[in-house]
N, C-alpha and C positions, 0 to 999 in steps of 0.2 A: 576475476570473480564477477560474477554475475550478479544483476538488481536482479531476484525473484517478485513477478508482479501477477497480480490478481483482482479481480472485481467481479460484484455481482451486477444484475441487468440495472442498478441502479449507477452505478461506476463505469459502467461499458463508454459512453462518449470521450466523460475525463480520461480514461486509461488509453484510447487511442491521443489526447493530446498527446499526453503526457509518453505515452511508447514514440513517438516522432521526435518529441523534446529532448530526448534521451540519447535517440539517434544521433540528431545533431549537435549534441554535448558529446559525443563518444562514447557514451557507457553503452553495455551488453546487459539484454535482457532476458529473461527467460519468461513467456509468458501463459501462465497457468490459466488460464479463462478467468469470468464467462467470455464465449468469444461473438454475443450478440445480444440483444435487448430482451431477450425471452427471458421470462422470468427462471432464474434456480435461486438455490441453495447456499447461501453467501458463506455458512460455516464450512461447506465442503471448499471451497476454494481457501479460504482462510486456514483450512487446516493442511491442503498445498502445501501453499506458502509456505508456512509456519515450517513447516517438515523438509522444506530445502534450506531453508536456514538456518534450522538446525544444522543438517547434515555439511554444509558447507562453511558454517561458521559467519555466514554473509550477511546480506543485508536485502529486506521488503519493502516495497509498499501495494498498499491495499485501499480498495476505495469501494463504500456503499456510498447508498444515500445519506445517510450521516456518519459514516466512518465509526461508531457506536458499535453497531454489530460485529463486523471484522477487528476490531480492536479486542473485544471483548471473547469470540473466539479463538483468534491470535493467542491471546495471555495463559490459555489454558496448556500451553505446552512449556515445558520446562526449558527455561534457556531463553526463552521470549521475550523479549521488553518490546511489545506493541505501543504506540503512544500517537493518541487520536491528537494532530496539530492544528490548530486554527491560523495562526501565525507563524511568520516567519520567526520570531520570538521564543516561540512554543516550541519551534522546531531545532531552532538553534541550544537551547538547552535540552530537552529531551535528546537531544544526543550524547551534547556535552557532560551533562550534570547524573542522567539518567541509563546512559548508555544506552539508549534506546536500538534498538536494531530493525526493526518492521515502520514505517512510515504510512499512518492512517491518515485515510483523507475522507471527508462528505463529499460528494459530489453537488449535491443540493445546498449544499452552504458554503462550498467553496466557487469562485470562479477561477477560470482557466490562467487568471494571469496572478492569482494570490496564490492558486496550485505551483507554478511554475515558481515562483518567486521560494513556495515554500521546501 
């Protein structure tokens, strides 16, 4: 199964760590854009996402500037449990407690090594 991954122009640096970190952990990704710093449409990619997770039954993550938006269009689709993490903390329940299935991130509130961690 594939991590389905996504960001808008505000997520594009984090989602290249984060696509390499991936690699070198072994997971497989499938990566939905944006695929550069130019501004788009963060729901269109969130709604991506959202829709191969459904279909696959798997697992996202998503990353804006504050992970707000893509969370928030995430949850609109039935089956969703989007859940914006600050913490490893966050994350470790939201999974656990919450089933969460999509992994939001800030890129502007998170740094590269709480991302990793998270």
């Amino acid at each position: 199964m594939k991590i389905a991954l996504g960001c808008d122009h505000g997520g594009y640096e984090l989602k290249q760590f984060i696509m390499k970190t991936l690699e070198k952990l072994g997971y497989e990704y499938e990566d939905f854009g944006c695929y550069s710093l130019e501004s788009c449409d963060y729901p269109d990619i969130a709604h991506d996402v959202a829709q191969a997770v459904e279909k696959e039954n798997g697992t996202g993550i998503l990353l804006c500037g504050t992970g707000i938006g893509m969370s928030m269009a995430a949850n609109h689709h039935k089956g969703i449990r989007a859940a914006l993490c600050t913490t490893e903390l966050h994350a470790k329940f939201a999974r656990r407690h919450n089933d969460a299935n999509i992994l939001c991130l800030g890129a502007r509130m998170t740094g590269v090594e709480l991302a990793k961690a998270i």
